[in-house]
Each structure stands twice: as structure tokens, then as C-alpha cells.
N, CA, C and O atoms as a Tinker XYZ file with bonds, in Angstrom:
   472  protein
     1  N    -16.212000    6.135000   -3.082000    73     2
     2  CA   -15.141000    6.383000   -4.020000    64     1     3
     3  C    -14.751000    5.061000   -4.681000    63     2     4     5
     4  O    -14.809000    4.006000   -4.050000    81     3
     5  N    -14.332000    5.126000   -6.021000    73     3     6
     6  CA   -13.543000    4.125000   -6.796000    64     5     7
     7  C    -12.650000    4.004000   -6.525000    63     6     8     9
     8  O    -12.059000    4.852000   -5.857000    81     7
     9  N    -12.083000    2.825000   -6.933000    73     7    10
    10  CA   -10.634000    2.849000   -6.983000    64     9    11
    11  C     -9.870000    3.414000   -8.050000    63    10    12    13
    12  O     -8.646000    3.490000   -8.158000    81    11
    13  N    -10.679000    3.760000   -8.742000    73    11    14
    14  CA    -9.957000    4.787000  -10.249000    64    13    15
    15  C     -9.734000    5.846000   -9.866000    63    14    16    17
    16  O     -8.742000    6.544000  -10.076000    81    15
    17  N    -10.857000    6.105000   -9.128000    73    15    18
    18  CA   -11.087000    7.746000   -8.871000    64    17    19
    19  C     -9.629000    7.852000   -7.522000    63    18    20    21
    20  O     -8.830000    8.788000   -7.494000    81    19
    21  N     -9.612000    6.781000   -6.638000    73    19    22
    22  CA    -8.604000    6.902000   -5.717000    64    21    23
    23  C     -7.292000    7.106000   -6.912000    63    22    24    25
    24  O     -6.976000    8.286000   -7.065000    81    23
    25  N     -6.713000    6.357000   -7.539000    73    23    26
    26  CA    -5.881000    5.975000   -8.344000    64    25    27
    27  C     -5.575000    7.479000   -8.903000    63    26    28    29
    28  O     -4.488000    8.009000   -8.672000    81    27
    29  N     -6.770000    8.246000   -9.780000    73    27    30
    30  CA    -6.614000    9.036000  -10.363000    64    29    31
    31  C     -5.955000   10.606000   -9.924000    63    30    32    33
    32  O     -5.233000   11.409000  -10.515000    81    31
    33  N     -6.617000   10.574000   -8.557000    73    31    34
    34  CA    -6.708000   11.647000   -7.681000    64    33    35
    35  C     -5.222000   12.056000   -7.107000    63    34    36    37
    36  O     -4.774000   13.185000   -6.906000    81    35
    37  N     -4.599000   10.771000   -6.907000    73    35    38
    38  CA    -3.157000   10.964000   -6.275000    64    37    39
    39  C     -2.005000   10.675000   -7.718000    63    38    40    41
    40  O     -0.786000   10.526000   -7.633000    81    39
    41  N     -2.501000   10.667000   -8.466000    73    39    42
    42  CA    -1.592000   10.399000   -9.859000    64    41    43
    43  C     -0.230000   11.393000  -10.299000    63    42    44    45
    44  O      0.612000   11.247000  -11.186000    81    43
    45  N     -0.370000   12.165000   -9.547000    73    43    46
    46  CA     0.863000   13.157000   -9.433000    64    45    47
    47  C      1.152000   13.419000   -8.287000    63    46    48    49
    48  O      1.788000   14.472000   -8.239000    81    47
    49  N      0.989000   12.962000   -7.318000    73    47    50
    50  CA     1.294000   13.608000   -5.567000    64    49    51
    51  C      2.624000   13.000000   -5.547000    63    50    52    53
    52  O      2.713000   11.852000   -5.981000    81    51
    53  N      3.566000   13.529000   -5.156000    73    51    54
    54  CA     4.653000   13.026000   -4.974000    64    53    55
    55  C      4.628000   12.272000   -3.638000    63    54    56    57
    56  O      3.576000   12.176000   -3.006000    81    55
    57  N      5.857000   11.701000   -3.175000    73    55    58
    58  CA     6.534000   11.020000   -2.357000    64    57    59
    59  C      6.753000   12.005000   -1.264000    63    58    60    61
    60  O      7.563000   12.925000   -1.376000    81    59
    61  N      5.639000   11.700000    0.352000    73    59    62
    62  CA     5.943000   12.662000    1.224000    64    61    63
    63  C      5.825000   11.821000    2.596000    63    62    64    65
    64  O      4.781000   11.812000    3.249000    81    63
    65  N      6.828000   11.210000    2.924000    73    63    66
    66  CA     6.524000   10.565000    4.820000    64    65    67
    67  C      5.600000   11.017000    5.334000    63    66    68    69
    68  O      5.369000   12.160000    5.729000    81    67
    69  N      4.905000    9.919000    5.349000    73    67    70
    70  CA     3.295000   10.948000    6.430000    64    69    71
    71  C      2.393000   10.797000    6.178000    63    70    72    73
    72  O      1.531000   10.173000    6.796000    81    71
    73  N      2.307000   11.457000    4.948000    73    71    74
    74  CA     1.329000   12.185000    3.895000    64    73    75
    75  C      1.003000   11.193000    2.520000    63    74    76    77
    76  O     -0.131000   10.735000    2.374000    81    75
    77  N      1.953000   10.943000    1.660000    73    75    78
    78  CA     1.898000   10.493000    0.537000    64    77    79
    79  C      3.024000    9.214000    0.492000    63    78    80    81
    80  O      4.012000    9.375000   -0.224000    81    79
    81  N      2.891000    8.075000    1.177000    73    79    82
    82  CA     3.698000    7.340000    1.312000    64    81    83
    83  C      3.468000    5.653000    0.535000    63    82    84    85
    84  O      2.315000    5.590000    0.109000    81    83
    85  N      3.967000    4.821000    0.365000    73    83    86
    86  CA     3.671000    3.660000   -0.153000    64    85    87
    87  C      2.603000    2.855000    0.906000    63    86    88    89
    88  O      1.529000    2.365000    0.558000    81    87
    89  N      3.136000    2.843000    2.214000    73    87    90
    90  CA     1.979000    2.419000    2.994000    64    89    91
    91  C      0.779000    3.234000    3.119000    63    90    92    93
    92  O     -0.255000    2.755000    2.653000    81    91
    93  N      0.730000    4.500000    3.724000    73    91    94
    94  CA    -0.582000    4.878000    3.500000    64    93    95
    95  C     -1.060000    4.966000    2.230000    63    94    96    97
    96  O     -2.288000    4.874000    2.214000    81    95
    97  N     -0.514000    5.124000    1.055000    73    95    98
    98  CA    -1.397000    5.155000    0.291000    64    97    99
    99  C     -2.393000    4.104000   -0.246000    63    98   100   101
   100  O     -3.466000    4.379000   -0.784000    81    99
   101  N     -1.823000    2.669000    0.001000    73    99   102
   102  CA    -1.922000    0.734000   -0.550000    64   101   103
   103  C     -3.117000    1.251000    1.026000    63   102   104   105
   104  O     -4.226000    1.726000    0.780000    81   103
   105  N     -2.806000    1.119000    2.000000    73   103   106
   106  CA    -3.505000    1.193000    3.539000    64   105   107
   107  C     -4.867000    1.702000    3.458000    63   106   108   109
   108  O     -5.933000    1.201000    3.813000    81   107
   109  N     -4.454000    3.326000    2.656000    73   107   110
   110  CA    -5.812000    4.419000    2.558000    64   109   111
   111  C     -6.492000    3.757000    1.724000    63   110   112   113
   112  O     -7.680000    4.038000    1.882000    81   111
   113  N     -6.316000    2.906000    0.791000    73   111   114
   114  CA    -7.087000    2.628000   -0.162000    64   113   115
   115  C     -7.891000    1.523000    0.284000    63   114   116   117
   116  O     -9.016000    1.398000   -0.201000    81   115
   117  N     -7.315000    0.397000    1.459000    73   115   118
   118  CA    -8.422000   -0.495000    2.380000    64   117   119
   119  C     -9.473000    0.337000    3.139000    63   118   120   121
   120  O    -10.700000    0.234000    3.120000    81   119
   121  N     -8.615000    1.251000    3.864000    73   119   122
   122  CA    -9.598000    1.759000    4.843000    64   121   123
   123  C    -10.955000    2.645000    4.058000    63   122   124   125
   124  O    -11.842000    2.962000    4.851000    81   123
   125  N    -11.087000    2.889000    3.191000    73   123   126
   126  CA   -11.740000    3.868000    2.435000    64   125   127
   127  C    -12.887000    2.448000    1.679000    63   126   128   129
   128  O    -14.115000    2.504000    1.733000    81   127
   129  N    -12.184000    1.416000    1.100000    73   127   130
   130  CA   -12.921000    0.211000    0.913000    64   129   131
   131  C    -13.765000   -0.035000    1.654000    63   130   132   133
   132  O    -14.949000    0.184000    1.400000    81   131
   133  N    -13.233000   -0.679000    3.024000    73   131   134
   134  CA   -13.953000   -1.095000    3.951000    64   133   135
   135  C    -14.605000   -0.417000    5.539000    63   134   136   137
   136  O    -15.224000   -0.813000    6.527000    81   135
   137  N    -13.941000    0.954000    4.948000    73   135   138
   138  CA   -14.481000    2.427000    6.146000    64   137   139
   139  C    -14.463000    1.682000    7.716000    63   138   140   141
   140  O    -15.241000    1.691000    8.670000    81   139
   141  N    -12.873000    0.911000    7.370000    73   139   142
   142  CA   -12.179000    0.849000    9.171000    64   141   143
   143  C    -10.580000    1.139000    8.930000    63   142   144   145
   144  O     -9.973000    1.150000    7.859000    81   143
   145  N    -10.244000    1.297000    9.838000    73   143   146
   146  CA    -8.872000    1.628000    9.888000    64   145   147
   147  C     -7.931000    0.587000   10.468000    63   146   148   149
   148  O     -7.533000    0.284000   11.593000    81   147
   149  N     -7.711000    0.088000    8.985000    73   147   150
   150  CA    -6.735000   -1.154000    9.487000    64   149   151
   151  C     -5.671000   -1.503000    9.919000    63   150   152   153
   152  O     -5.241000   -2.622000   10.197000    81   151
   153  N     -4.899000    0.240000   10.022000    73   151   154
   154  CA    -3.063000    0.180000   10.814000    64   153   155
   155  C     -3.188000    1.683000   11.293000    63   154   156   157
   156  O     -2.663000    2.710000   10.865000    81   155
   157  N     -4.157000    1.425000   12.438000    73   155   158
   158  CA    -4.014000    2.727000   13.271000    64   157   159
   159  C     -2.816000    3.774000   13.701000    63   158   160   161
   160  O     -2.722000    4.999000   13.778000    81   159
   161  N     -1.617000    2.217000   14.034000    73   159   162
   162  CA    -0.479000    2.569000   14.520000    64   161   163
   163  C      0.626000    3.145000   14.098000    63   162   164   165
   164  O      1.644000    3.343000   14.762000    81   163
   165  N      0.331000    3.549000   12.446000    73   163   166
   166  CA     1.208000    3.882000   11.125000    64   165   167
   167  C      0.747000    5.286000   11.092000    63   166   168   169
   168  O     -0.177000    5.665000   10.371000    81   167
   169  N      1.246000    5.853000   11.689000    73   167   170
   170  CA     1.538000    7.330000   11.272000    64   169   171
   171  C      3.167000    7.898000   11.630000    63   170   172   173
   172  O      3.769000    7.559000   12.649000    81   171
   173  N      3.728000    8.820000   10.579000    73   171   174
   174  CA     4.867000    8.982000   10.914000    64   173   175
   175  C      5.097000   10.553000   10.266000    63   174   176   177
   176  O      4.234000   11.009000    9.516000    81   175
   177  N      6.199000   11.269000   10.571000    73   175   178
   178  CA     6.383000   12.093000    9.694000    64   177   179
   179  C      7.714000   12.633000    9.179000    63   178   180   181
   180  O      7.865000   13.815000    8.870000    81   179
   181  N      8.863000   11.521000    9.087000    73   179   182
   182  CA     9.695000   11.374000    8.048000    64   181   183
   183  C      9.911000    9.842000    8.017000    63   182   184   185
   184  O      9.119000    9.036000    8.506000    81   183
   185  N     11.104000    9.515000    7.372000    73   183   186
   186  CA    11.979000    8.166000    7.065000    64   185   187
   187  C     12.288000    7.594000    8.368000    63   186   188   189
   188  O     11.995000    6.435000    8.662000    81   187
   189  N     12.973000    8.537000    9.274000    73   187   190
   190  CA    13.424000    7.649000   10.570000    64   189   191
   191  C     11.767000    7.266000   11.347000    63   190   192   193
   192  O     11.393000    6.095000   11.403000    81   191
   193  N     11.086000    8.168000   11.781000    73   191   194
   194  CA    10.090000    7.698000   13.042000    64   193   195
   195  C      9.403000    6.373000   11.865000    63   194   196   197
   196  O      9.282000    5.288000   12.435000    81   195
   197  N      8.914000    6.371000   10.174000    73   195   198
   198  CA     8.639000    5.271000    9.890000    64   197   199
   199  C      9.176000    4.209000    9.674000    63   198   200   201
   200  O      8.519000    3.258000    9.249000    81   199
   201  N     10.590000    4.119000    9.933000    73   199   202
   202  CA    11.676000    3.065000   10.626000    64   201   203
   203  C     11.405000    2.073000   11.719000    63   202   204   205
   204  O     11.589000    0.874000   11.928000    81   203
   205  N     10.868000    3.149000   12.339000    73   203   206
   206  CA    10.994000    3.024000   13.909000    64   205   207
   207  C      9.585000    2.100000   14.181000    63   206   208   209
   208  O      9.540000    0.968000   14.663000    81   207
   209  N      8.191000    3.140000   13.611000    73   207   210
   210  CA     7.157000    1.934000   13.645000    64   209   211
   211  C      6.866000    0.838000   13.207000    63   210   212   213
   212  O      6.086000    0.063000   13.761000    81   211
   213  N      7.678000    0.556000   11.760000    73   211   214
   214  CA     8.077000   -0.614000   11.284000    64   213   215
   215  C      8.516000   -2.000000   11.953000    63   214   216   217
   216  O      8.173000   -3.180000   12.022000    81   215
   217  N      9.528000   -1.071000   12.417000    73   215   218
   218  CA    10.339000   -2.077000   13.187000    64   217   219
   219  C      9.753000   -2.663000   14.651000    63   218   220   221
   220  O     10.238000   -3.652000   15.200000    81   219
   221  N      8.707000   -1.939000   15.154000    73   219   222
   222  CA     7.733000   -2.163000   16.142000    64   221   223
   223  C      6.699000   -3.126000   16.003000    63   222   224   225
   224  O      6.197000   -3.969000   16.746000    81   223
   225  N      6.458000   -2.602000   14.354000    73   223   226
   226  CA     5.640000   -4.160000   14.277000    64   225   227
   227  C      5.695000   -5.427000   13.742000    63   226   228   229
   228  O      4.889000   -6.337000   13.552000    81   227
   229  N      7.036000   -5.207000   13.524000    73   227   230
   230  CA     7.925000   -6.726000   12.885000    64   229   231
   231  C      8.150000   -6.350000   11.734000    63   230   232   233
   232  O      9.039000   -7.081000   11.297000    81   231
   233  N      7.809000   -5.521000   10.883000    73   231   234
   234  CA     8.163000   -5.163000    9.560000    64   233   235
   235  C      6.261000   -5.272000    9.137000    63   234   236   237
   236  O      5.184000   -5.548000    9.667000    81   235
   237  N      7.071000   -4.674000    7.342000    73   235   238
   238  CA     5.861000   -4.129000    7.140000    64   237   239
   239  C      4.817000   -5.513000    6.601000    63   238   240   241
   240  O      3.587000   -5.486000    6.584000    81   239
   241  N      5.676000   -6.653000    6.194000    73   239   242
   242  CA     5.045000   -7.700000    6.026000    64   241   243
   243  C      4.300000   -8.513000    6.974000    63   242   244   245
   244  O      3.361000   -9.238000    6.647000    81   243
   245  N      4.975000   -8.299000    8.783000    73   243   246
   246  CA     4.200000   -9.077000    9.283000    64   245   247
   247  C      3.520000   -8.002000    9.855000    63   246   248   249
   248  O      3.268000   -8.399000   10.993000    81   247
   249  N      2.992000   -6.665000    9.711000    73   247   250
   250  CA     2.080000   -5.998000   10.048000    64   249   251
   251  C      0.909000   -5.691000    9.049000    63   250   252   253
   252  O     -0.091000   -5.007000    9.268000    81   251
   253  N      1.354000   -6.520000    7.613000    73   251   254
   254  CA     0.269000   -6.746000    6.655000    64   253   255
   255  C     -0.499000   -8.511000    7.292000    63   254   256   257
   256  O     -1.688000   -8.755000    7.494000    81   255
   257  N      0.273000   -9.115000    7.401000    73   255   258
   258  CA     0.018000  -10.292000    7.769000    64   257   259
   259  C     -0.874000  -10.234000    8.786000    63   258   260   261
   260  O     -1.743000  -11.100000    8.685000    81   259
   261  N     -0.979000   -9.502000    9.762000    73   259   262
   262  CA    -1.590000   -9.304000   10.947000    64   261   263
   263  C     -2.881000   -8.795000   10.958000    63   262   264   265
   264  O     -3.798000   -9.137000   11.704000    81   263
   265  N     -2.896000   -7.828000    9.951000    73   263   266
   266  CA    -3.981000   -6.851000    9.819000    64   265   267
   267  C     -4.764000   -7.143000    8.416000    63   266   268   269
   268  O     -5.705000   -6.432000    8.064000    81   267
   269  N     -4.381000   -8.048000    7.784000    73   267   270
   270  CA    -5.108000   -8.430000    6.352000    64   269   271
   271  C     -5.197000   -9.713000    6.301000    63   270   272   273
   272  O     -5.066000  -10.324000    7.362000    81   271
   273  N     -5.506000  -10.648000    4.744000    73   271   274
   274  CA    -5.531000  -12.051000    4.651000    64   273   275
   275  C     -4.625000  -12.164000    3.737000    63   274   276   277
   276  O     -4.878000  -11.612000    2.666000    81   275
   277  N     -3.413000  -12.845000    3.865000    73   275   278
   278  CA    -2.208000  -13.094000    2.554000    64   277   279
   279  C     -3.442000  -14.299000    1.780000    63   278   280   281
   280  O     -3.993000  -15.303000    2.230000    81   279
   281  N     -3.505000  -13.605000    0.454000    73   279   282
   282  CA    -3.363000  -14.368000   -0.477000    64   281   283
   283  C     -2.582000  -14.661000   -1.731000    63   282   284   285
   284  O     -1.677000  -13.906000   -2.088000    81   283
   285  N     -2.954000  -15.883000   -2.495000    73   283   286
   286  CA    -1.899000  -15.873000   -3.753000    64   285   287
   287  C     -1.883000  -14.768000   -4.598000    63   286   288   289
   288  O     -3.009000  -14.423000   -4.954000    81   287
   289  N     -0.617000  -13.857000   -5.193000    73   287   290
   290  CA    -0.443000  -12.611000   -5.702000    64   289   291
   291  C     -1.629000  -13.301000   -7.143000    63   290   292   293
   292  O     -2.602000  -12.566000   -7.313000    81   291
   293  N     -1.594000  -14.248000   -7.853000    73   291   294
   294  CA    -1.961000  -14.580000   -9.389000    64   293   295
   295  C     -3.569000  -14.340000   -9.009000    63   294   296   297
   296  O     -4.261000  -14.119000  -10.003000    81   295
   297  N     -4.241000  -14.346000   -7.799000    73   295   298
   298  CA    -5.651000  -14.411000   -7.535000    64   297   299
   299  C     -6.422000  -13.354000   -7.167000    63   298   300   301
   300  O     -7.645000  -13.286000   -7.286000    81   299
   301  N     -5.176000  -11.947000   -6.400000    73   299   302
   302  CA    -5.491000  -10.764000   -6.450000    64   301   303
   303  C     -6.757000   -9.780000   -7.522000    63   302   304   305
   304  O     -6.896000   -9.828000   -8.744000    81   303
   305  N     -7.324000   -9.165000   -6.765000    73   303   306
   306  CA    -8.067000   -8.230000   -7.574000    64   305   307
   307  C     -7.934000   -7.202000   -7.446000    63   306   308   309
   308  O     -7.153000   -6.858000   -6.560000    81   307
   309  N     -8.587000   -6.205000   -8.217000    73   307   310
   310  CA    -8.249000   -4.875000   -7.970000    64   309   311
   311  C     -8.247000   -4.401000   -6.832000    63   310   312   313
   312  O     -8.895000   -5.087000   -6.042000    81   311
   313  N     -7.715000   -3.367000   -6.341000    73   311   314
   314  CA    -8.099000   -3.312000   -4.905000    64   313   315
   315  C     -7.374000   -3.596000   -3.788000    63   314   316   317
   316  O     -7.182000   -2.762000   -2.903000    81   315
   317  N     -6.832000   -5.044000   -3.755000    73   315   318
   318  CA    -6.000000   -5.630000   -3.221000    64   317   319
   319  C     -4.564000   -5.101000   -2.868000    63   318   320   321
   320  O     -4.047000   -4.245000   -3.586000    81   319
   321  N     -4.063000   -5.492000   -2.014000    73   319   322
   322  CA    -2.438000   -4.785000   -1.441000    64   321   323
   323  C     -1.345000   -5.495000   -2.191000    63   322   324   325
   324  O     -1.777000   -6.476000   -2.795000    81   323
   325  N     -0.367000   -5.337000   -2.295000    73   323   326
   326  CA     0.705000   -5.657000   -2.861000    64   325   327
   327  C      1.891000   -5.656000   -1.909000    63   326   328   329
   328  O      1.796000   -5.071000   -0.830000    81   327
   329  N      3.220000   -6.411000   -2.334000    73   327   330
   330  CA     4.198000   -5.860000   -1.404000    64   329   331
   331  C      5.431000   -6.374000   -2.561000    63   330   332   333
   332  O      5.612000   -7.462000   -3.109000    81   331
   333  N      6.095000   -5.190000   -2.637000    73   331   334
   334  CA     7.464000   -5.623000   -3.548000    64   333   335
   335  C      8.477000   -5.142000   -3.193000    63   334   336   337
   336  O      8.457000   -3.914000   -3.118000    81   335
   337  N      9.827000   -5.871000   -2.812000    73   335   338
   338  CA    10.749000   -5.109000   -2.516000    64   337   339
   339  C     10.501000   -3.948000   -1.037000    63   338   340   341
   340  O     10.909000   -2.788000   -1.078000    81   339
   341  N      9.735000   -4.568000    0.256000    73   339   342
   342  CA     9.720000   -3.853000    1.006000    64   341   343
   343  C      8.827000   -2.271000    0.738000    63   342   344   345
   344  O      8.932000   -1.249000    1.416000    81   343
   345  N      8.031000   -2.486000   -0.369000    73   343   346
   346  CA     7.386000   -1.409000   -0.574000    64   345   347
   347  C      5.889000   -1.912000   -1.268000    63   346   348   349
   348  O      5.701000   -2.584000   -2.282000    81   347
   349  N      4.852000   -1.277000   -0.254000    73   347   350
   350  CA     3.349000   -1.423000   -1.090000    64   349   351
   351  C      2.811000   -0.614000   -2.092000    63   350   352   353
   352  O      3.032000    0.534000   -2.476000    81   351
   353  N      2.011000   -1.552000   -2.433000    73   351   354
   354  CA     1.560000   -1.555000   -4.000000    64   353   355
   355  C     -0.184000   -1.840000   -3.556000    63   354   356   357
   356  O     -0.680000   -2.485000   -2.632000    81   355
   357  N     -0.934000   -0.862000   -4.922000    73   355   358
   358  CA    -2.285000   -1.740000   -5.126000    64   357   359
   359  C     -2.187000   -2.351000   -6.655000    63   358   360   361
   360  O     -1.643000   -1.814000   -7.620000    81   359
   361  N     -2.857000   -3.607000   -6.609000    73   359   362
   362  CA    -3.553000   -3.998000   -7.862000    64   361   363
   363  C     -4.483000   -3.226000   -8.554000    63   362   364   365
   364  O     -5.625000   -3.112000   -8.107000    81   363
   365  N     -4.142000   -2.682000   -9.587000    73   363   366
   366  CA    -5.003000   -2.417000  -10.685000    64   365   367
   367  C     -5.103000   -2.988000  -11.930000    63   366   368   369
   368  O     -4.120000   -3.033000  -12.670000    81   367
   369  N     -5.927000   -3.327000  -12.178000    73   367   370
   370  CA    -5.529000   -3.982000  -13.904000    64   369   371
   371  C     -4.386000   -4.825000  -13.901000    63   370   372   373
   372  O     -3.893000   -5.181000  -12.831000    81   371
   373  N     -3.923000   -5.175000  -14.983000    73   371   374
   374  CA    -2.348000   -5.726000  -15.300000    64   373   375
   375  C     -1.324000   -5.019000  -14.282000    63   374   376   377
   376  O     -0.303000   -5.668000  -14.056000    81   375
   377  N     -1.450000   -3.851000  -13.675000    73   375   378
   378  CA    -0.705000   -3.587000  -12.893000    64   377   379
   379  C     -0.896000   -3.305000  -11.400000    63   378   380   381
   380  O     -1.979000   -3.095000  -10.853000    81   379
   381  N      0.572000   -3.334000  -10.691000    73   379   382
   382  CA     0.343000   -2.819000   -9.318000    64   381   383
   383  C      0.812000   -1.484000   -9.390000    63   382   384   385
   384  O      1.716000   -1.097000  -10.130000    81   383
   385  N      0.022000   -0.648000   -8.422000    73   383   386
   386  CA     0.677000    0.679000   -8.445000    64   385   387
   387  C      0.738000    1.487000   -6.911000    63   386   388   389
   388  O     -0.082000    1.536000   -5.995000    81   387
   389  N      1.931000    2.016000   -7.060000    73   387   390
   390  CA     2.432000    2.789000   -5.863000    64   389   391
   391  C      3.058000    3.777000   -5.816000    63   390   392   393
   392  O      3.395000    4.075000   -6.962000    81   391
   393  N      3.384000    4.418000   -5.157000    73   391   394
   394  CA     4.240000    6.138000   -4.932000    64   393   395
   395  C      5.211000    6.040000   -5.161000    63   394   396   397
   396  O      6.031000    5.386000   -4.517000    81   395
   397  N      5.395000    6.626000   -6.088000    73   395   398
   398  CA     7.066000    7.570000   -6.639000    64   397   399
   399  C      7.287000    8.340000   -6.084000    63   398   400   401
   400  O      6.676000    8.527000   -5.032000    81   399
   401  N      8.301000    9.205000   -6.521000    73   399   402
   402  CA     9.369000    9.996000   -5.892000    64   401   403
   403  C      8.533000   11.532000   -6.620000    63   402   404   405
   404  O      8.500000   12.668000   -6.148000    81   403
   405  N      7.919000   10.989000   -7.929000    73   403   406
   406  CA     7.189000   12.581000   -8.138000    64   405   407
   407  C      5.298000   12.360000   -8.752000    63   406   408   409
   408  O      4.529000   13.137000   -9.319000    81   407
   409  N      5.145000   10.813000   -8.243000    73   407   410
   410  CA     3.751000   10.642000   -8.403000    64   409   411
   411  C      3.668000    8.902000   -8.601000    63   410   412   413
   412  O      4.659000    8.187000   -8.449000    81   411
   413  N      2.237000    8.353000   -8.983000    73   411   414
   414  CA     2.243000    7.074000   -9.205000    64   413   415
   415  C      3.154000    6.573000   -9.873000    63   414   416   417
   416  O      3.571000    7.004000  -10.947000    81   415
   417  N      3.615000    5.410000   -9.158000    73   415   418
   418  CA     4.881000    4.798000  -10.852000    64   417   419
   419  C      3.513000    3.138000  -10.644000    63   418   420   421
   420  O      2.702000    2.835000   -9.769000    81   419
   421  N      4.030000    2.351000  -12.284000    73   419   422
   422  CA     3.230000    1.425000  -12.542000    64   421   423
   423  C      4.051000    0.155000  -12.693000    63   422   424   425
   424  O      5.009000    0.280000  -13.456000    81   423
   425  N      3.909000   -0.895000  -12.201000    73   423   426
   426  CA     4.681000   -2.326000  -12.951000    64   425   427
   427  C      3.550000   -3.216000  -13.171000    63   426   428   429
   428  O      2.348000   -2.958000  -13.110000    81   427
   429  N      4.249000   -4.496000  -13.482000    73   427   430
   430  CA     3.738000   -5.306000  -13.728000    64   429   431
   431  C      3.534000   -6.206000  -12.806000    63   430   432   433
   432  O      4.461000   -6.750000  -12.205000    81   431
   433  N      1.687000   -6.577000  -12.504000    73   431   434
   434  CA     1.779000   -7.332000  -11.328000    64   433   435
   435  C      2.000000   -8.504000  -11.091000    63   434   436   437
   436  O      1.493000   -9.015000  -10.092000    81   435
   437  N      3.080000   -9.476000  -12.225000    73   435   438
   438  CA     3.633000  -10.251000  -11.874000    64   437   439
   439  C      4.950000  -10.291000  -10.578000    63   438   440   441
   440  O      5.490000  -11.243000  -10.013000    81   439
   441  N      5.149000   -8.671000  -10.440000    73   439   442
   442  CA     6.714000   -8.457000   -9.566000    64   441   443
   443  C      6.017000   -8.621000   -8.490000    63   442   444   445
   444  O      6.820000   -8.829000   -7.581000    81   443
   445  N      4.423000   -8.649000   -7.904000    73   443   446
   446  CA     3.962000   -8.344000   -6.468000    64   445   447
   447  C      4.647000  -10.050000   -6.113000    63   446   448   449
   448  O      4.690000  -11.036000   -6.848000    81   447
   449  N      5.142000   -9.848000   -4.622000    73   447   450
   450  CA     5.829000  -11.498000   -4.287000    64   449   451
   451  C      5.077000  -11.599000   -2.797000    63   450   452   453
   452  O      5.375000  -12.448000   -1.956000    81   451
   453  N      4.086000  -10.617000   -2.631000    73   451   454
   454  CA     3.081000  -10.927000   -1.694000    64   453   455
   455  C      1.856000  -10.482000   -2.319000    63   454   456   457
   456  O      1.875000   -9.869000   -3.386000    81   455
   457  N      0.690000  -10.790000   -1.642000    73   455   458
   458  CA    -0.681000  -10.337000   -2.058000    64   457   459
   459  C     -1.634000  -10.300000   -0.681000    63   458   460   461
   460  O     -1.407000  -10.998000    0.307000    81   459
   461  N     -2.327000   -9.707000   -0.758000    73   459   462
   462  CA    -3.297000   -9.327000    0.403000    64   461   463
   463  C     -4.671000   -8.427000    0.171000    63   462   464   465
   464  O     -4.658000   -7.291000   -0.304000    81   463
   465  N     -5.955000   -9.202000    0.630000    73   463   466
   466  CA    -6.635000   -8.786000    0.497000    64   465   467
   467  C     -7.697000   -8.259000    1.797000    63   466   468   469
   468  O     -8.405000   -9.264000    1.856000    81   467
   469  N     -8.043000   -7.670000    2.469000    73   467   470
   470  CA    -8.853000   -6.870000    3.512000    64   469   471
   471  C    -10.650000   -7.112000    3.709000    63   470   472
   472  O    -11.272000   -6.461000    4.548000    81   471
């Protein structure tokens, strides 16, 4: 699979704990890259239990830190993880993109203030 085709496929899925979330979705898109599973321990199925694993693994930054390579956000490529505001993102193009509340929303990937690549 592409990453377009990933991109494209979930382009309307809304916002669902579990299922359709900012981490699994930035996550699904490594593991599917590199066909391993890089945050086994991230499954949840609302807001509180993904609180809870969060907070188990220091947050979601140092459980990116742990499980990926921080690099500089300006050197990112497609593909790559994002983190803004406590919420992941992938690099695409000029933008990062991640789960909305009723499908992909898009910014500009100057806002990513982490970067990570797998």
C-alpha cells in the first residue's frame, strides 16, 4: 500500500477511540510501512482507558521517542510521524495530516514541533 492510497482510504472516517484515532492512525501507517508493530501496547476503546495507556508510557511523546528515531520536523518525509499539540500527525506533501472529529483534517507542516521517522 501507498501512502496516498492509506491517506485516501481513511479520508472521511471519523474520529473513533480504538478504531480511528490520531495515534493509530500516524502508528498504522509505520506498521504497514515497515510490516512490524511498533506500539503493541496502544490499544484502547474510549478516551479514559487511552488516558490511562498514555500515561503508562510516559506520554505519547516519550512512547514515540522510544519506539521511533526523533528527527528534525524541516527534514521529515512523507511518511514520517508528526506530533502537534499532543496529537499525531503524518507528513504528506506541504502538509501533516491527522483525524478529525468527521475525517482527515490538513495543516501546515511547519506546526509539526516533533518529527519522527521508523
Amino acid at each position: 500500500m501507498k501512502l496516498h492510497d492509506y491517506i485516501h482510504a481513511r479520508m472521511e472516517q471519523p474520529f473513533v477511540w480504538g478504531v480511528n484515532d490520531c495515534i493509530l492512525f500516524a502508528v498504522g501507517w509505520a506498521n504497514i510501512a515497515t510490516d512490524r508493530n511498533h506500539l503493541p501496547e496502544v490499544t484502547w476503546t474510549n478516551e479514559k482507558e487511552a488516558l490511562k495507556v498514555l500515561k503508562g508510557l510516559g506520554g505519547m511523546v516519550a512512547a514515540f521517542d522510544r519506539n521511533f528515531t526523533r528527527i528534525e520536523p524541516n527534514f521529515a518525509r512523507d511518511g514520517d510521524l508528526a506530533i502537534v499539540d499532543e496529537t499525531a500527525y503524518l507528513f504528506s506533501g506541504p502538509h501533516i495530516v491527522g483525524v478529525g472529529k468527521t475525517g482527515l483534517i490538513f495543516k501546515n507542516r511547519s506546526e509539526a514541533s516533533c518529527a519522527y521517522s521508523y
